[in-house]
Biotite code that builds the C-alpha atoms (Angstrom):
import biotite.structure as struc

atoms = struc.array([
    struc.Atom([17.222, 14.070, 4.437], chain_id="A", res_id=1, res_name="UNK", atom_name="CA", element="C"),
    struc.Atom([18.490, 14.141, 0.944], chain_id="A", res_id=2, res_name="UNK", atom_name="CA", element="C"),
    struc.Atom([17.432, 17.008, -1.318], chain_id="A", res_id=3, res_name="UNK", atom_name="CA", element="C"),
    struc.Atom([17.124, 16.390, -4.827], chain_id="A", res_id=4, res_name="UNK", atom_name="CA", element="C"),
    struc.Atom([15.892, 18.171, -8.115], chain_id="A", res_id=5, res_name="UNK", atom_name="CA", element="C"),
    struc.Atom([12.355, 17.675, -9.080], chain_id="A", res_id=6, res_name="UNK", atom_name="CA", element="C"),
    struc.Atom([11.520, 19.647, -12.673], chain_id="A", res_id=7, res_name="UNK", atom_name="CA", element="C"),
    struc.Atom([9.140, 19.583, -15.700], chain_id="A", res_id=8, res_name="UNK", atom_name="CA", element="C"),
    struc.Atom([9.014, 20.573, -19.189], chain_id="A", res_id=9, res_name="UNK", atom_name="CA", element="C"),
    struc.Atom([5.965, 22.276, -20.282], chain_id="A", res_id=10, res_name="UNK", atom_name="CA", element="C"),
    struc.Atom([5.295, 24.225, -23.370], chain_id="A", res_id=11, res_name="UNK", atom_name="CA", element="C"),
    struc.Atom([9.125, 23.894, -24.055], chain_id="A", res_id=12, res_name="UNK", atom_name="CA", element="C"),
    struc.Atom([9.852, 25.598, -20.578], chain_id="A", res_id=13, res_name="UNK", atom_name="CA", element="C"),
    struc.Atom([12.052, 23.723, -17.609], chain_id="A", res_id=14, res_name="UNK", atom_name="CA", element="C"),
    struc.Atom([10.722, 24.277, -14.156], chain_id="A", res_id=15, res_name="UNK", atom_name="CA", element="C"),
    struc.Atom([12.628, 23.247, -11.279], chain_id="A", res_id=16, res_name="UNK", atom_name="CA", element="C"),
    struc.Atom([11.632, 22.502, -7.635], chain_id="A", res_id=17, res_name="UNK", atom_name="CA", element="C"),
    struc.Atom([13.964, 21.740, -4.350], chain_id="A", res_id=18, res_name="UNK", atom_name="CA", element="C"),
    struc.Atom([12.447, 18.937, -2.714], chain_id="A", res_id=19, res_name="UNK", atom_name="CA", element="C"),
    struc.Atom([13.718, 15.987, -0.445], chain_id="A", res_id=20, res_name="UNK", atom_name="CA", element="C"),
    struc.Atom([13.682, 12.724, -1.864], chain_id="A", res_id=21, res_name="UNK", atom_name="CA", element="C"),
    struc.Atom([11.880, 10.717, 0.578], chain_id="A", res_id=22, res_name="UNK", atom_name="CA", element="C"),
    struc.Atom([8.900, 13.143, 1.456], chain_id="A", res_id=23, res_name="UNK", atom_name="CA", element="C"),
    struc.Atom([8.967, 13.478, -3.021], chain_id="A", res_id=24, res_name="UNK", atom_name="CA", element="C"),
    struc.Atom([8.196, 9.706, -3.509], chain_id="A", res_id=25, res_name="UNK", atom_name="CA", element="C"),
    struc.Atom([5.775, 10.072, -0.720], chain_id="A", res_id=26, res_name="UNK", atom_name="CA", element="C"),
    struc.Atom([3.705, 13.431, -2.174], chain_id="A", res_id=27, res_name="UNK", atom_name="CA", element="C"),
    struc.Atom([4.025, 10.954, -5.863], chain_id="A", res_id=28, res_name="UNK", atom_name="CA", element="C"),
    struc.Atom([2.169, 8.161, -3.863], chain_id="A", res_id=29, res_name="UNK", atom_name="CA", element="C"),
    struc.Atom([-0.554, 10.359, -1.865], chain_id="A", res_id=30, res_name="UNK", atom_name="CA", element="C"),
    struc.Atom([1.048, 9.416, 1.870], chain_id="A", res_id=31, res_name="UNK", atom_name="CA", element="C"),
    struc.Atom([2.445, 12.735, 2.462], chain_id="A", res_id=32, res_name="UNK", atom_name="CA", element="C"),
    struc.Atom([1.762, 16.927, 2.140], chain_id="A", res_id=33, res_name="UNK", atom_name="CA", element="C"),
    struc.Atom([3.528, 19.098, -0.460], chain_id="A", res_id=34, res_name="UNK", atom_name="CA", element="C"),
    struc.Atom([4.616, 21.308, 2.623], chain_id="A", res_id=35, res_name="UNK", atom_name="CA", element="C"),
    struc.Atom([6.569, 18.581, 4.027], chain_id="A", res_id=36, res_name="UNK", atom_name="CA", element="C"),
    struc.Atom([8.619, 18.105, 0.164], chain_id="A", res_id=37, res_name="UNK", atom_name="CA", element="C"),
    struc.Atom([9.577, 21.164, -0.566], chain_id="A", res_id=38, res_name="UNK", atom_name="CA", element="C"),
    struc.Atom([12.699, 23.057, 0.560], chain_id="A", res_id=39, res_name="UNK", atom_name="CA", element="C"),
    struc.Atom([12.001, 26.562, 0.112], chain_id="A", res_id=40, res_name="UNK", atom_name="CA", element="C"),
    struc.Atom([8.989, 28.362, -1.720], chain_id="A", res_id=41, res_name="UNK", atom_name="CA", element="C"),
    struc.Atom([11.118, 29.127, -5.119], chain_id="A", res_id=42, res_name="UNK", atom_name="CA", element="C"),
    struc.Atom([10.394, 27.870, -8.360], chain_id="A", res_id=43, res_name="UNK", atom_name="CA", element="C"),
    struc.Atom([13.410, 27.733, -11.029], chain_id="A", res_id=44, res_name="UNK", atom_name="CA", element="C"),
    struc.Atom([13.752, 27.402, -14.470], chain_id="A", res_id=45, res_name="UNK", atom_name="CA", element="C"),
    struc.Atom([17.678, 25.931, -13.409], chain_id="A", res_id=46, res_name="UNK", atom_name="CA", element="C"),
    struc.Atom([18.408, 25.237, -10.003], chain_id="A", res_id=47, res_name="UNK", atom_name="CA", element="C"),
    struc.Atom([22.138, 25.009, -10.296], chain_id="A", res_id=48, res_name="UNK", atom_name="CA", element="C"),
    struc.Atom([22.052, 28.318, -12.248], chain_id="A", res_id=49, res_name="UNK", atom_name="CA", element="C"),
    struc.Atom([20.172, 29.660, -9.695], chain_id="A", res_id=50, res_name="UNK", atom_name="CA", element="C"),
    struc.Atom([17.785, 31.186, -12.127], chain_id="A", res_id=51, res_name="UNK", atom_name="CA", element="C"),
    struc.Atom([14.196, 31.749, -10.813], chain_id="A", res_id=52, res_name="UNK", atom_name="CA", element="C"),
    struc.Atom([10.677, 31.046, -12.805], chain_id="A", res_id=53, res_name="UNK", atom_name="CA", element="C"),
    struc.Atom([9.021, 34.656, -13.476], chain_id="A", res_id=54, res_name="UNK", atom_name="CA", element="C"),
    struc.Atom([5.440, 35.361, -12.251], chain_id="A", res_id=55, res_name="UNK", atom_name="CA", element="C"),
    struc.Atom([4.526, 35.545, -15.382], chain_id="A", res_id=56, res_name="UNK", atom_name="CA", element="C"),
    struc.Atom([5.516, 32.193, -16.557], chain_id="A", res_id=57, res_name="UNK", atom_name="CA", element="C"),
    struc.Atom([3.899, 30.608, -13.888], chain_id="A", res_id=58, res_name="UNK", atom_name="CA", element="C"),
    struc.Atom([0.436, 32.046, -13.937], chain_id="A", res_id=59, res_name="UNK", atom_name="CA", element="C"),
    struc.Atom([0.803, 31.384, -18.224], chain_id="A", res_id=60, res_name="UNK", atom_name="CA", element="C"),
    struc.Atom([2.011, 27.604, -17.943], chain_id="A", res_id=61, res_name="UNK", atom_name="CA", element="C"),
    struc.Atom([-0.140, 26.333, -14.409], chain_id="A", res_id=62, res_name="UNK", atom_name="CA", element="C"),
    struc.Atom([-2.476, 28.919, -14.035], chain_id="A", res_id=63, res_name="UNK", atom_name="CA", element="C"),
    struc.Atom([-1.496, 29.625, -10.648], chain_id="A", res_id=64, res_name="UNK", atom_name="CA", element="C"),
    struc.Atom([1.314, 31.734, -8.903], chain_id="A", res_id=65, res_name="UNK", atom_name="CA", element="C"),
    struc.Atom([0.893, 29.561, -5.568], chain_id="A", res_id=66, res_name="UNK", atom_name="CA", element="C"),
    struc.Atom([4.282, 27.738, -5.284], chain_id="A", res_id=67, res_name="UNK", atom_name="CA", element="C"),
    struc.Atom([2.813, 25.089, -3.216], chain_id="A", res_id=68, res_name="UNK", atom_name="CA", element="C"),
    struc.Atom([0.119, 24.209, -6.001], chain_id="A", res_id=69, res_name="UNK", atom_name="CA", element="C"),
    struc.Atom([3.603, 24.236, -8.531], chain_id="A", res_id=70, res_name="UNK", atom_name="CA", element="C"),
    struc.Atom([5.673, 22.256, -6.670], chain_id="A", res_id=71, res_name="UNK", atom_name="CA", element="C"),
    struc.Atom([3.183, 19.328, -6.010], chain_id="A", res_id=72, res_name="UNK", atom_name="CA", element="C"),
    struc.Atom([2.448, 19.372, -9.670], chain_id="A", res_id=73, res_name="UNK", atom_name="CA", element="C"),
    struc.Atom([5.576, 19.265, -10.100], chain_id="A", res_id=74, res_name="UNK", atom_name="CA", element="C"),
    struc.Atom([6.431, 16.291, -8.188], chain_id="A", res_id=75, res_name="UNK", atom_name="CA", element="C"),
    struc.Atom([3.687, 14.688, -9.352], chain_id="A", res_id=76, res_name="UNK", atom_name="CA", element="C"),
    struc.Atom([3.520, 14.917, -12.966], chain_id="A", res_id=77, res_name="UNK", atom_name="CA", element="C"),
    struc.Atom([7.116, 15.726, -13.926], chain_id="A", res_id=78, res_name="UNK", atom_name="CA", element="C"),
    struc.Atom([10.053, 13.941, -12.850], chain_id="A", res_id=79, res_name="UNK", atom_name="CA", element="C"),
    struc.Atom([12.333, 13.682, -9.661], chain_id="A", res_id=80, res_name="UNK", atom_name="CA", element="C"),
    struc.Atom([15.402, 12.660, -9.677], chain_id="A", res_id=81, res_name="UNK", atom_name="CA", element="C"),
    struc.Atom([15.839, 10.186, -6.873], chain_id="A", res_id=82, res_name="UNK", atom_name="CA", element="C"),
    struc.Atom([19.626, 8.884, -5.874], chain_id="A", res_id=83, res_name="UNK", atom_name="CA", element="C"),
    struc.Atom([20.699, 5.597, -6.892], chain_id="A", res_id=84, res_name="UNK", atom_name="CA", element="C"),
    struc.Atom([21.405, 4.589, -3.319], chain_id="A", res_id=85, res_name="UNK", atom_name="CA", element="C"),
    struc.Atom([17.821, 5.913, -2.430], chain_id="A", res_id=86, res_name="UNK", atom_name="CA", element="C"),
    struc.Atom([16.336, 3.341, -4.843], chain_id="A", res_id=87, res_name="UNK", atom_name="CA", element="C"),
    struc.Atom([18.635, 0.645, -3.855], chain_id="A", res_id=88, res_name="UNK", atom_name="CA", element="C"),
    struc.Atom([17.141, 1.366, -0.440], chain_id="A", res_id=89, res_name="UNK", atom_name="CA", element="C"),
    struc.Atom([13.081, 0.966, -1.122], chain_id="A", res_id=90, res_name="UNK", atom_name="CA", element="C"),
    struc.Atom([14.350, -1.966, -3.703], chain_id="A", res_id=91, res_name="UNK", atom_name="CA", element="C"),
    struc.Atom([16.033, -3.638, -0.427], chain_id="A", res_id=92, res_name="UNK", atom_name="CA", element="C"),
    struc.Atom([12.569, -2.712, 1.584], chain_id="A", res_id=93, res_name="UNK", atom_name="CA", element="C"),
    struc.Atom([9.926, -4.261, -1.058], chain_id="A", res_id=94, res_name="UNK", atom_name="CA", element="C"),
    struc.Atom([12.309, -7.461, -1.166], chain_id="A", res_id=95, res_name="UNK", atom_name="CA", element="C"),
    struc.Atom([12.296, -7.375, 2.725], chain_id="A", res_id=96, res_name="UNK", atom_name="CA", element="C"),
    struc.Atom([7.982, -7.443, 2.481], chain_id="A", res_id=97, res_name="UNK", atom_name="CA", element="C"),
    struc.Atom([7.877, -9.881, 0.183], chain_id="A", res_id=98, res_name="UNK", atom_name="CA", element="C"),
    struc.Atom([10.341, -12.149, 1.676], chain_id="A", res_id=99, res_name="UNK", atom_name="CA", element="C"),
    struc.Atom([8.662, -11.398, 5.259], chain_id="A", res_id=100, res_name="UNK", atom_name="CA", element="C"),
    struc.Atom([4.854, -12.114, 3.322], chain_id="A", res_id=101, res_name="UNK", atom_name="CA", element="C"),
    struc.Atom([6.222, -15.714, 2.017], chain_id="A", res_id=102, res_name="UNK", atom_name="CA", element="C"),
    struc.Atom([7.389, -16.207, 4.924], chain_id="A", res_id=103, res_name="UNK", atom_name="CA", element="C"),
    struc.Atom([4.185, -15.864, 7.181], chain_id="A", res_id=104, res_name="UNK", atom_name="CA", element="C"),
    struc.Atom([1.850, -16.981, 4.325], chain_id="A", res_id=105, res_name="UNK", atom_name="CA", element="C"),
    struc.Atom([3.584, -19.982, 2.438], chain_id="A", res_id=106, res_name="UNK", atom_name="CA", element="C"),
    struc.Atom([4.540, -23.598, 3.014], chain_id="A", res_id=107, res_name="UNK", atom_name="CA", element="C"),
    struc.Atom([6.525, -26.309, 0.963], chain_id="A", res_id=108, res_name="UNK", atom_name="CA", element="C"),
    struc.Atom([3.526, -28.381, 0.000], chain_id="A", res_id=109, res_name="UNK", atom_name="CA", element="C"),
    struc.Atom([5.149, -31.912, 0.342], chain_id="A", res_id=110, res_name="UNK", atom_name="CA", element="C"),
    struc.Atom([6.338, -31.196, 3.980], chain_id="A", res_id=111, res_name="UNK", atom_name="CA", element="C"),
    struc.Atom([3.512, -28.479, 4.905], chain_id="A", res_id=112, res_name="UNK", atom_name="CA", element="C"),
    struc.Atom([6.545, -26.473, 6.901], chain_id="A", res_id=113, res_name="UNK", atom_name="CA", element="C"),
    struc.Atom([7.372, -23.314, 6.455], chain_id="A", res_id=114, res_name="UNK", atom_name="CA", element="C"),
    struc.Atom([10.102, -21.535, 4.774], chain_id="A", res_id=115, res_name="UNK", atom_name="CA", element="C"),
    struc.Atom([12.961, -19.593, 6.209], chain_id="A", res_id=116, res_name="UNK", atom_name="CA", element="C"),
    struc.Atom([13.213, -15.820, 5.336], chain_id="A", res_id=117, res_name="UNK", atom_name="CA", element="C"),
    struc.Atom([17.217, -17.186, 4.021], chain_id="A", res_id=118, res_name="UNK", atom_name="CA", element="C"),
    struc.Atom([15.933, -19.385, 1.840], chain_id="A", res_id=119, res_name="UNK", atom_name="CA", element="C"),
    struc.Atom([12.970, -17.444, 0.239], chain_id="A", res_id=120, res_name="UNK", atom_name="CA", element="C"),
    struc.Atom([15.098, -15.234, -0.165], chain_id="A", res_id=121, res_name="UNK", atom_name="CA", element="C"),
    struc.Atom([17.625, -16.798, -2.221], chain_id="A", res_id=122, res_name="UNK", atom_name="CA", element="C"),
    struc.Atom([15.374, -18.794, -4.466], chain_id="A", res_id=123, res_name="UNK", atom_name="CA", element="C"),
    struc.Atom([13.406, -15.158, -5.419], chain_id="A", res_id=124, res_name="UNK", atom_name="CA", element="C"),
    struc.Atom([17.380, -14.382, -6.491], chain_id="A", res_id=125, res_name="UNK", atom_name="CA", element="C"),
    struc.Atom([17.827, -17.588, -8.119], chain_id="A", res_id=126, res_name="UNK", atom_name="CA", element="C"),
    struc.Atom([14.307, -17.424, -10.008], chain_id="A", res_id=127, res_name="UNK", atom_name="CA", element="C"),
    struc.Atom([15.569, -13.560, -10.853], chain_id="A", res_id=128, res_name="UNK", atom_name="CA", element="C"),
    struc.Atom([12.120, -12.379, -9.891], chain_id="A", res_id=129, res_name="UNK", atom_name="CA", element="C"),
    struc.Atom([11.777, -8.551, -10.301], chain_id="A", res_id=130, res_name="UNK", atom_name="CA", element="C"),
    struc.Atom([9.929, -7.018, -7.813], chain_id="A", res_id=131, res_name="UNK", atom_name="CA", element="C"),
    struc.Atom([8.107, -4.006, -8.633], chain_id="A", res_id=132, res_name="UNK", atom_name="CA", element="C"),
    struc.Atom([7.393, -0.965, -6.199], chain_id="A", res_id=133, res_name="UNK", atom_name="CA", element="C"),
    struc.Atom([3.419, -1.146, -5.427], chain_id="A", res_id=134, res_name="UNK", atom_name="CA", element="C"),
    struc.Atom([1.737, -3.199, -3.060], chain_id="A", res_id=135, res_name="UNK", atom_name="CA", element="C"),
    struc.Atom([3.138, -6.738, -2.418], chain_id="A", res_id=136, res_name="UNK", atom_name="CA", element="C"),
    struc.Atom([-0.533, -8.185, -2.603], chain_id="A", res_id=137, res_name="UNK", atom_name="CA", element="C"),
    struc.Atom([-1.003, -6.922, -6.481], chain_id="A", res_id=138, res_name="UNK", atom_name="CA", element="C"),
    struc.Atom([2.604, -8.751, -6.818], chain_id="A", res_id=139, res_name="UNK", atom_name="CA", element="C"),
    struc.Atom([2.162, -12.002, -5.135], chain_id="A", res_id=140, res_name="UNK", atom_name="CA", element="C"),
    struc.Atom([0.658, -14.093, -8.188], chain_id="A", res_id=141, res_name="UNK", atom_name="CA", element="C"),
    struc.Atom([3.163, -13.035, -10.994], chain_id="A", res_id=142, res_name="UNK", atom_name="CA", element="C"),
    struc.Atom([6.083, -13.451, -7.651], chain_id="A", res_id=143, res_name="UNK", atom_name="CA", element="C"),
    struc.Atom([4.267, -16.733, -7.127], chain_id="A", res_id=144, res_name="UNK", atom_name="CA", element="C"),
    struc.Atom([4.612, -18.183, -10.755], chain_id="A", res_id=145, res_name="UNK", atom_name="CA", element="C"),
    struc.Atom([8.335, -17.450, -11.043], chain_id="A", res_id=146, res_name="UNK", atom_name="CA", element="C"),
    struc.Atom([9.315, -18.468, -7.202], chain_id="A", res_id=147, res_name="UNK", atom_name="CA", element="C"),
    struc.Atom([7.919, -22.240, -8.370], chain_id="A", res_id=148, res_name="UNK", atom_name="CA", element="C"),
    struc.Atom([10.209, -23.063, -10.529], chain_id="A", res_id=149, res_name="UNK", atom_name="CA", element="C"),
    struc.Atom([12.696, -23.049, -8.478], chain_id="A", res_id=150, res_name="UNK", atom_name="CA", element="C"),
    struc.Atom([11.026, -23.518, -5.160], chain_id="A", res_id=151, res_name="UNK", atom_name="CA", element="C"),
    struc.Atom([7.365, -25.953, -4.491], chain_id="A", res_id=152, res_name="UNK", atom_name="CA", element="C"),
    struc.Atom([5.299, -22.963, -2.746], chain_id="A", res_id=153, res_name="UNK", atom_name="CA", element="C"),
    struc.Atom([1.934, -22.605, -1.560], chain_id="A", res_id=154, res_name="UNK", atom_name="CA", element="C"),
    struc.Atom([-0.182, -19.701, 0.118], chain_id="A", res_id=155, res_name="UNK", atom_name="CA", element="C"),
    struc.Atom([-1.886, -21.367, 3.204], chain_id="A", res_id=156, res_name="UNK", atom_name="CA", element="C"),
    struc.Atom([-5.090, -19.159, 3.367], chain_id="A", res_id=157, res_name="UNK", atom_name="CA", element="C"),
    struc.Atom([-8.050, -19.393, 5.529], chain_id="A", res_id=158, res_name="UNK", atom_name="CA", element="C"),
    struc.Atom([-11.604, -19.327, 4.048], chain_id="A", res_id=159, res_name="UNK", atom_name="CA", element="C"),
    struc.Atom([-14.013, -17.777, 5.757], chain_id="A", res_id=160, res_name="UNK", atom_name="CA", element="C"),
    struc.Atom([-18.141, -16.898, 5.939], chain_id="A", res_id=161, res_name="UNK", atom_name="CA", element="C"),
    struc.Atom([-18.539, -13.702, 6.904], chain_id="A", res_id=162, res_name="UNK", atom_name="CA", element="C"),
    struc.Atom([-22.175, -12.037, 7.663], chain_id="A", res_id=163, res_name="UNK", atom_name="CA", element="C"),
    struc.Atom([-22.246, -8.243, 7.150], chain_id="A", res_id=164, res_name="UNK", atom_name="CA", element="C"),
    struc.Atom([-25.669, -6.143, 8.456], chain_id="A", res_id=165, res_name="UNK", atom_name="CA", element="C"),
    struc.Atom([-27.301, -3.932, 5.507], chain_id="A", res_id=166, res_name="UNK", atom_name="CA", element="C"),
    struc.Atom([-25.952, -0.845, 7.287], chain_id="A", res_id=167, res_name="UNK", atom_name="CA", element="C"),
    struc.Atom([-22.551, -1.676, 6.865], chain_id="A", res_id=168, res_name="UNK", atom_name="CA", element="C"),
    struc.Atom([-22.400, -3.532, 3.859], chain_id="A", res_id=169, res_name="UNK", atom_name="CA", element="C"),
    struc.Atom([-21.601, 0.065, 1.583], chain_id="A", res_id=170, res_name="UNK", atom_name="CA", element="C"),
    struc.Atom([-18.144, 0.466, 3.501], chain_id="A", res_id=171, res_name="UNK", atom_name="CA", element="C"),
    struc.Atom([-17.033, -2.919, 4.234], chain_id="A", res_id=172, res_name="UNK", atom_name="CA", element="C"),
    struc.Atom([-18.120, -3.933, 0.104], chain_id="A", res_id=173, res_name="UNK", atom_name="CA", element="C"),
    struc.Atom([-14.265, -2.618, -0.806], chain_id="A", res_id=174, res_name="UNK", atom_name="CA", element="C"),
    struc.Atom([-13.088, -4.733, 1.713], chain_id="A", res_id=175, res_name="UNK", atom_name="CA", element="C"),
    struc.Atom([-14.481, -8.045, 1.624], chain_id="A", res_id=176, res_name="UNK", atom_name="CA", element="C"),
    struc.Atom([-13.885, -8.027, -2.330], chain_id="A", res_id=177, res_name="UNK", atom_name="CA", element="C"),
    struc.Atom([-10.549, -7.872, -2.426], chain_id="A", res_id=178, res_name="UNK", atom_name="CA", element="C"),
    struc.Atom([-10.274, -11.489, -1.336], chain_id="A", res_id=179, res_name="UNK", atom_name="CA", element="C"),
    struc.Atom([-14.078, -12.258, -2.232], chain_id="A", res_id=180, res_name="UNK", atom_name="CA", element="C"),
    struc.Atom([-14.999, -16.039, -3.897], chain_id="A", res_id=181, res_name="UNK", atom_name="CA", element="C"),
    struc.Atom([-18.661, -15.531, -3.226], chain_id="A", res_id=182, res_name="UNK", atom_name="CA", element="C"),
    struc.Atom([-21.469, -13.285, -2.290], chain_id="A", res_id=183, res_name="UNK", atom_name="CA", element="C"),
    struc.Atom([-24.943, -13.800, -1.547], chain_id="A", res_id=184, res_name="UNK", atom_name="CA", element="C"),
    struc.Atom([-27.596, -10.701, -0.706], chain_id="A", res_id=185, res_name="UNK", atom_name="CA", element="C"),
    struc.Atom([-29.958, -12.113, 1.671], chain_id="A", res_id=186, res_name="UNK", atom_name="CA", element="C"),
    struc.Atom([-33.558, -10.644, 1.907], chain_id="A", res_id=187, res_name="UNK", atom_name="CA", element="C"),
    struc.Atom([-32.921, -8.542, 4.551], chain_id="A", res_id=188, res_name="UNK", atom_name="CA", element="C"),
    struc.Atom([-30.114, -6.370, 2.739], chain_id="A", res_id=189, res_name="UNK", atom_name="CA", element="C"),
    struc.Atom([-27.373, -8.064, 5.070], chain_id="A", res_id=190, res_name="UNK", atom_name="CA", element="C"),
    struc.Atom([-24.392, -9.410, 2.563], chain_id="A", res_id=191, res_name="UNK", atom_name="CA", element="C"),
    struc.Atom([-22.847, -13.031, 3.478], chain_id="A", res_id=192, res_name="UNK", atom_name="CA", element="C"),
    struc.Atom([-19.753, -13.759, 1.934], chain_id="A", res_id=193, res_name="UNK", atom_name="CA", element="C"),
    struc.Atom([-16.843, -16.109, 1.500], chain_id="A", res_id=194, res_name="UNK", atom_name="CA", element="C"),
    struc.Atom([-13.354, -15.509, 1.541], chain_id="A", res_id=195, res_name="UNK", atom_name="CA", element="C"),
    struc.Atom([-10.337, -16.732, 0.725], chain_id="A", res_id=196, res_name="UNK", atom_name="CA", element="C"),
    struc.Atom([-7.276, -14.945, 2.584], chain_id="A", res_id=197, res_name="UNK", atom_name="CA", element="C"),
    struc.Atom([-3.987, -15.926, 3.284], chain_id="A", res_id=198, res_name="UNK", atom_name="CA", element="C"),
    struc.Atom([-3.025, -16.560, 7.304], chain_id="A", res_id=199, res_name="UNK", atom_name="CA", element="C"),
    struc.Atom([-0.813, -14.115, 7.770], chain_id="A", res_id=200, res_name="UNK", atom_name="CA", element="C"),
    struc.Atom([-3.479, -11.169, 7.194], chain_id="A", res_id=201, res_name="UNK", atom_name="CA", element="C"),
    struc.Atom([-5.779, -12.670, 8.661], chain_id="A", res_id=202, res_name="UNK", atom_name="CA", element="C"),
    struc.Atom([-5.433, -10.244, 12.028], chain_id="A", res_id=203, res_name="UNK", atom_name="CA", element="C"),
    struc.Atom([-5.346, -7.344, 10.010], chain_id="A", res_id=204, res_name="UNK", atom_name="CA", element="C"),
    struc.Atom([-8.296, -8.241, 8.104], chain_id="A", res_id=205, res_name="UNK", atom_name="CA", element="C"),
    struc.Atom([-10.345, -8.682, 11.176], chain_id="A", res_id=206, res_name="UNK", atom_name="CA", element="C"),
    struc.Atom([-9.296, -5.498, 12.885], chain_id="A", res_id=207, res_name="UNK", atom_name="CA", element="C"),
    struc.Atom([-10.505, -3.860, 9.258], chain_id="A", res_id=208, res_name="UNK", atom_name="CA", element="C"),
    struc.Atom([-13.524, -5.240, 9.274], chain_id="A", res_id=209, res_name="UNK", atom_name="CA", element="C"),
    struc.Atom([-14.637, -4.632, 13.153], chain_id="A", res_id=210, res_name="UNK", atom_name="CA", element="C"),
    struc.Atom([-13.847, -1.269, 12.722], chain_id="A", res_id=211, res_name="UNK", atom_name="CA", element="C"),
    struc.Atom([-15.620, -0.900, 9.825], chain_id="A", res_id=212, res_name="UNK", atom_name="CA", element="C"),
    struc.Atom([-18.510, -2.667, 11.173], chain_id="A", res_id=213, res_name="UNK", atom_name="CA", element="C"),
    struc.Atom([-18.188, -1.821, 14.771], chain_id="A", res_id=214, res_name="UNK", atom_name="CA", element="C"),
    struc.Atom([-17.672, -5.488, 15.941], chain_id="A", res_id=215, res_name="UNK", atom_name="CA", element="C"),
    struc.Atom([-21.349, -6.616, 14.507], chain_id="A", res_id=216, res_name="UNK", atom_name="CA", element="C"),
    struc.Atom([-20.037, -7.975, 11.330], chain_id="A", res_id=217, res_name="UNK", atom_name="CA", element="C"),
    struc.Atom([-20.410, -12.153, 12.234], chain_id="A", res_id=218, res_name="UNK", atom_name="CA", element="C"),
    struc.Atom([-17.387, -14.091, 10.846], chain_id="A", res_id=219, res_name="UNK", atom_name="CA", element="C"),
    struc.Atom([-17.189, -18.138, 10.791], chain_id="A", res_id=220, res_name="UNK", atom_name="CA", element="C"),
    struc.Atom([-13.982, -20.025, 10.156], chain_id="A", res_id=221, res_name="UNK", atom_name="CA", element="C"),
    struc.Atom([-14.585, -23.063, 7.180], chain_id="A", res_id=222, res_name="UNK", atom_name="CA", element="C"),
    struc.Atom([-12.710, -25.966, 6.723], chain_id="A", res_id=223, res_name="UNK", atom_name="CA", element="C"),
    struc.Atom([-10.751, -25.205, 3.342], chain_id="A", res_id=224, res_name="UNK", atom_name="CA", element="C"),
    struc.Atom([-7.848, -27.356, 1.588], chain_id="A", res_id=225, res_name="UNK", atom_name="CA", element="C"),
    struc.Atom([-6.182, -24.543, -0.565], chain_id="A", res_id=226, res_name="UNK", atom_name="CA", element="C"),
    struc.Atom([-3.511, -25.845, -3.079], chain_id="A", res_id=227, res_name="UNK", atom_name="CA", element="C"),
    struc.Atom([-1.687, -23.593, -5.798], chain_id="A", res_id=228, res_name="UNK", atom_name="CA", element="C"),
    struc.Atom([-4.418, -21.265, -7.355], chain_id="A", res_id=229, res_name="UNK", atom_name="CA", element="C"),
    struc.Atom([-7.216, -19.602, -6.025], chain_id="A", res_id=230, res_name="UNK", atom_name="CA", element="C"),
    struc.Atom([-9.547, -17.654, -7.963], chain_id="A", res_id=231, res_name="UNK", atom_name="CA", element="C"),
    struc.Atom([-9.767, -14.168, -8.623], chain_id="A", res_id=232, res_name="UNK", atom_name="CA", element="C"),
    struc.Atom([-6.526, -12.387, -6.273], chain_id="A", res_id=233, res_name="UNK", atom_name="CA", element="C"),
    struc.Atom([-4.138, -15.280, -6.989], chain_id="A", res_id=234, res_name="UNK", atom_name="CA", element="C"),
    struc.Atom([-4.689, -16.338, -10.191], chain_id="A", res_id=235, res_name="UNK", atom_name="CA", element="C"),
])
């Protein structure tokens, strides 16, 4: 655990939270509860000065004297300052997804083999591809476009129909769009789709969809050649 400083500057006033840095860039993303961030229940205007926020202040500038409502606001909208060797870390664990993704997804379209995690890894260093911290998936295109000049990549993917029934079709729409290529609303409300996806979520995918569905969704495997674009997620 590594507590850190998390402040903001409103109406030309500094306010100052103790927080730990891991649970902080959790509470920023939604994955985790203010109570688990903050430190103690004391809102400064300098925490190495030691000097404390007034009541006053507080209910003037967030309209609110509950600390815990503060602090997330805090954390949220203002700024915490996160160690170097904290973002080295989550820098070294977004490479590691990416490189495992490639890895389970891609081939070298002469051969059709796969890669090793080594040598992905070394050709997204040699390409000097930055990788960003938000989901690998929203990455993978602009990752993709770089990696091939340096490396002959493709995403193996598996296309697939998939018939959802009418009652389901509201939760699993989210789904079954992210990777969507068609859709087609048949007369009884039921949605059939088809899919692109690559291999290696394929798994995860299906244990999405049965539990959205409760098993009743029917999905059938197609015959599909993919070769270096797909529309719509991999562009």
């Amino acid at each position: 655990m590594v507590n850190v400083t998390a402040k903001i500057k409103i109406k030309g006033k500094n306010f100052e939270v103790l927080v730990d840095a891991n649970k902080a860039v959790e509470v920023k993303k939604g994955k985790a509860s203010i109570n688990e961030a903050l430190i103690n229940d004391v809102v400064f205007y300098n925490i190495k000065s030691g000097e404390k926020a007034s009541e006053k202040d507080l209910l003037a500038i967030f309209g609110t004297d509950d600390i815990y409502a503060i602090a997330e606001k805090i954390i949220k909208q203002g700024e915490v300052e996160i160690p170097s060797e904290f973002i080295s870390k989550e820098k070294q664990e977004k490479l590691k997804q990416v490189v495992d993704f490639l890895t389970k997804n891609s081939v070298n379209p002469g051969s059709g083999l796969p890669y090793t995690p080594k040598r992905i890894e070394e050709s997204l260093k040699e390409a000097g591809v930055n990788i960003e911290n938000k989901p690998i998936e929203e990455q993978i295109p602009r990752i993709l476009e770089k990696l091939r000049v340096v490396l002959p990549i493709k995403i193996e993917t598996k296309k697939l129909k998939i018939i959802v029934p009418a009652v389901h079709t509201g939760k699993a729409y989210g789904l079954l769009n992210e990777h969507k290529e068609k859709e087609d609303w048949l007369d009884n409300g039921d949605l059939k789709v088809i899919i692109n996806i690559p291999v290696g979520m394929q798994m995860d995918f299906y244990d999405k969809l049965n539990s959205i569905t409760h098993g009743s969704a029917v999905v059938e495997e197609m015959k599909h050649e993919w070769g270096k674009r797909r529309k719509r997620s991999w562009k």
